[in-house]
C-alpha positions as CSV (number, residue, x, y, z in Angstrom):
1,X,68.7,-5.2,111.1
2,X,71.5,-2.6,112.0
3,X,73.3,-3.3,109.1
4,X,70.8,-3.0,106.4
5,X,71.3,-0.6,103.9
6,X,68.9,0.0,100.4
7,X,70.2,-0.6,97.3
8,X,71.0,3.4,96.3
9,X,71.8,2.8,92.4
10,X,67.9,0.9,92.5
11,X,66.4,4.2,93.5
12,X,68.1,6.4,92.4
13,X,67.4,4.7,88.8
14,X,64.4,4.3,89.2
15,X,63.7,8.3,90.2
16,X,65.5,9.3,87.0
17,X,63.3,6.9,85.1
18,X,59.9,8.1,86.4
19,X,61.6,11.4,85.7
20,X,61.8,11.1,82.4
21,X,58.2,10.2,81.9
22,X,56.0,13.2,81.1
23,X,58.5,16.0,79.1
24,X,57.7,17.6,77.0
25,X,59.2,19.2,73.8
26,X,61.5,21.5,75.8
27,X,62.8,18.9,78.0
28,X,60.3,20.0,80.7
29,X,58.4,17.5,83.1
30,X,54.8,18.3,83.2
31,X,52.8,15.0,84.7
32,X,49.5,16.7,86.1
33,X,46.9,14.2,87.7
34,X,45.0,11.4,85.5
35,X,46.5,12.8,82.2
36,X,48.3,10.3,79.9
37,X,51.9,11.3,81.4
38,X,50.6,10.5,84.7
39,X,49.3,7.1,83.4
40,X,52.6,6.0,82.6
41,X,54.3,6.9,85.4
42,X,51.2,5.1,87.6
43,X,51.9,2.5,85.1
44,X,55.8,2.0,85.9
45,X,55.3,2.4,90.1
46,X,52.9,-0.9,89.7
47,X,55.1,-2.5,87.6
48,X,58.2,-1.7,90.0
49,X,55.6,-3.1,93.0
50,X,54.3,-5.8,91.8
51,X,58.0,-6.7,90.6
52,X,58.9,-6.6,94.0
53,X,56.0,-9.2,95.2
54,X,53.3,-6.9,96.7
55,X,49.9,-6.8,95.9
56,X,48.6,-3.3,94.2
57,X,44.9,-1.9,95.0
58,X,43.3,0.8,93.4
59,X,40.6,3.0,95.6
60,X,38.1,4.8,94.1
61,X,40.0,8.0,94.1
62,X,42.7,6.6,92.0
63,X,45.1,6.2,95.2
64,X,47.4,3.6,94.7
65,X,48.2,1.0,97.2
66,X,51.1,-1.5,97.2
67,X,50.9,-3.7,100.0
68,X,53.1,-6.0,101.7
69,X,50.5,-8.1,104.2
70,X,53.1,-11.3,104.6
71,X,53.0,-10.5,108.3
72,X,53.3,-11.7,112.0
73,X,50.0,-10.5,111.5
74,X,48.0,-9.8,108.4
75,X,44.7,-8.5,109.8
76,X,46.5,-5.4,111.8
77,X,46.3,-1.9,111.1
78,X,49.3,-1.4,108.6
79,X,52.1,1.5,108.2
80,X,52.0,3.7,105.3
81,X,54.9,5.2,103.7
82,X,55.1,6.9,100.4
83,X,53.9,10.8,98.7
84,X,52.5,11.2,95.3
85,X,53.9,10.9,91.5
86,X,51.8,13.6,89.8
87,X,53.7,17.1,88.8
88,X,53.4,20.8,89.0
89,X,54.3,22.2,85.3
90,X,57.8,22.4,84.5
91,X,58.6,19.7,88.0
92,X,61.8,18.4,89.5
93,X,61.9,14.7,89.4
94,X,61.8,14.2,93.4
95,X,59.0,16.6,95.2
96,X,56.5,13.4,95.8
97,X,58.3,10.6,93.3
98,X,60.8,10.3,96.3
99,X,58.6,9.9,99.2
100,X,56.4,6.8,96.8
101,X,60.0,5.7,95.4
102,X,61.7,5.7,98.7
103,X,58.9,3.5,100.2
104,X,59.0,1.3,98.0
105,X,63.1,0.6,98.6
106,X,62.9,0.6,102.0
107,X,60.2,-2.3,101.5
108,X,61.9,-4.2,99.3
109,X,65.3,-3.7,100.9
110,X,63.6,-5.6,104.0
111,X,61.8,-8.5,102.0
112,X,65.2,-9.0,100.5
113,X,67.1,-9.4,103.5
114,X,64.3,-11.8,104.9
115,X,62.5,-9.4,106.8
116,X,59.1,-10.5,108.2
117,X,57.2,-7.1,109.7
118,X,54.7,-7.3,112.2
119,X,52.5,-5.6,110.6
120,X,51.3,-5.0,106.8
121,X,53.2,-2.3,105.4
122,X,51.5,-0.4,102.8
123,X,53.3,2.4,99.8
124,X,51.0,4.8,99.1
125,X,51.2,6.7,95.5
126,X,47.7,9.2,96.5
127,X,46.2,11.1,93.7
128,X,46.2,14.8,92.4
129,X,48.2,16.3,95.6
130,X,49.6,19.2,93.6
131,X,46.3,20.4,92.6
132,X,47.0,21.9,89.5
133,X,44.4,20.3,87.0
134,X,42.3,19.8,89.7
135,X,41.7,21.3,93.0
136,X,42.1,21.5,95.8
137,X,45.6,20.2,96.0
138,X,46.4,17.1,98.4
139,X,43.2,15.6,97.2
140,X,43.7,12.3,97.1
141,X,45.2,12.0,100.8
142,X,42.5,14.3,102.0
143,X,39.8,11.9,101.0
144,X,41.5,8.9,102.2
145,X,41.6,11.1,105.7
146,X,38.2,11.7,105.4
147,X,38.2,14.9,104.9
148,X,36.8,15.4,101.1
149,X,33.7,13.1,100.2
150,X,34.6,10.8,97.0
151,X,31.9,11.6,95.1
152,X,32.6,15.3,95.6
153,X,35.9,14.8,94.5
154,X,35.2,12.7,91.5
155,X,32.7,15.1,90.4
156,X,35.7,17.7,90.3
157,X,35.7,19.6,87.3
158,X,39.4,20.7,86.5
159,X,41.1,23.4,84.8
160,X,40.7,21.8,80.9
161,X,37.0,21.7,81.3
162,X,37.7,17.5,82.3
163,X,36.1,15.5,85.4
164,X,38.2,13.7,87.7
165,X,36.4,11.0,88.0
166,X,36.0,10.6,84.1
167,X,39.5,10.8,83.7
168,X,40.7,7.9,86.5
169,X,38.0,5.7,84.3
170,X,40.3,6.8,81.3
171,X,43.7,6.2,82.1
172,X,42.4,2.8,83.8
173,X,43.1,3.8,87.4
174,X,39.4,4.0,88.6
175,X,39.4,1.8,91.6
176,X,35.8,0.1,93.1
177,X,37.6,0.3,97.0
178,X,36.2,2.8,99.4
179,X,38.8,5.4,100.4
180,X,40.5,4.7,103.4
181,X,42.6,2.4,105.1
182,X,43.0,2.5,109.4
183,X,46.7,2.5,109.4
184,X,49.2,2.7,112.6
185,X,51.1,5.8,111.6
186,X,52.1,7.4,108.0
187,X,55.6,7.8,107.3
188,X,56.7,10.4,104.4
189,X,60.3,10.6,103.2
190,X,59.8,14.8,103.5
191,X,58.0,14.9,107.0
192,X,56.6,17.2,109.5
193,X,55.1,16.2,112.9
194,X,51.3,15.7,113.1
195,X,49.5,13.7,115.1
196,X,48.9,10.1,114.6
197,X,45.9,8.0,113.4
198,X,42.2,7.8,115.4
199,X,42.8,5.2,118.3
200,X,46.2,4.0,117.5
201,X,47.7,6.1,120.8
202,X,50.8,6.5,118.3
203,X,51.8,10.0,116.4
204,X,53.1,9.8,113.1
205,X,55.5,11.9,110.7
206,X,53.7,13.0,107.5
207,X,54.4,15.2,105.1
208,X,51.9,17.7,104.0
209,X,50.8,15.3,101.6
210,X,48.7,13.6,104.4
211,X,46.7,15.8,106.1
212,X,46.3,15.2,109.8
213,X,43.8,12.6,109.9
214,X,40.2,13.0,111.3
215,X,38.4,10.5,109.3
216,X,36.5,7.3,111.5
217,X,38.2,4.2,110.7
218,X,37.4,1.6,107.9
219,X,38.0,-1.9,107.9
220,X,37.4,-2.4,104.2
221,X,40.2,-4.1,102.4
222,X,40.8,-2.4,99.0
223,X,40.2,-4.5,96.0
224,X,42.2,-5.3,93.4
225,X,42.8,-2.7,90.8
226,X,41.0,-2.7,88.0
227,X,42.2,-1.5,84.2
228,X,40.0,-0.2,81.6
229,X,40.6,-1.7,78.2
């Protein structure tokens, strides 16, 4: 386990690649939350996890979920890792894409080398965090934590006159799954301390994209994502 190192060139590749989805005449990378651009790049993270043999759920927020539940055991609370893919206007390619991409590698560096966790591990990709088409910012996370109802947020009217919750059902990333997954700790690749999750008597790192969690734990299983025509 010492000895395992990711594959760099694989994620480094694949943060240029998500990077270049969403620019826009003048080169710049605009991928605001449930547009087209951010479709695509939703689009290539499944493709990249489901390539890599997890299983992908949608919640009703639009929060992507890649899971990895071939575990000592399956039915325990899993660890998070991952961020968010959506932009500010005129973005770098690795505020949020690395925290999701990073996860991702980390994961599939472990199933490669034969790795059996014992726990599910779970790479979050959580919806509209920068807030700038819709508000408030971190809004996907911050309804997983329980702090935002769903239907409030999906009800969110955004800065082009659209509605959230119209626009997940859109781009095809309108999940049936309550928000909210009772996890062990949340790991974020740009962290600060917080504490850790209701009754797991463990603190977690997480990155501002998580808010510290206060929500009461849920024992629903997401479903499986489901894609509009």
């Amino acid at each position: 386990m010492s000895d395992l190192s990711i594959d760099a060139d694989r994620l480094l590749g694949r943060i240029r690649a998500l990077g270049a989805i969403g620019r826009d005449g003048e080169g710049r990378l605009t991928r605001l939350a449930a547009s087209d651009a951010d479709r695509l790049g939703r689009d290539r993270f499944v493709a990249w996890a489901e390539g890599a043999g997890l299983r992908v759920a949608i919640d009703r927020i639009g929060n992507i979920l890649a899971i990895w539940d071939e575990a000592d055991d399956p039915d325990a609370a899993p660890l998070m890792l991952g961020s968010h893919i959506d932009t500010v206007i005129d973005a770098g390619i690795y505020d949020g894409c690395y925290g999701v991409l990073a996860g991702l590698e980390v994961v599939e560096t472990l199933k490669e080398a034969g790795v059996k966790p014992a726990r599910p591990i779970v790479v979050a990709a959580f919806t509209n965090e920068e807030g700038v088409r819709y508000a408030p910012d971190m809004m996907g996370s911050l309804v997983y934590a329980g702090g935002l109802g769903v239907e409030a947020a999906l009800a969110t009217v955004g800065a082009d006159s659209t509605v959230l919750g119209d626009e997940l059902a859109r781009i095809g990333y309108a999940g049936t799954a309550e928000p909210g997954w009772s996890a062990t700790a949340y790991r974020s690749a740009l962290s600060r301390t917080c504490r850790g999750f209701p009754g797991s008597g463990l603190s977690s790192t997480a990155s501002p994209t998580m808010p510290a969690p206060h929500r009461p734990p849920c024992a629903a299983t997401p479903a499986s994502r489901r894609r509009a025509s």
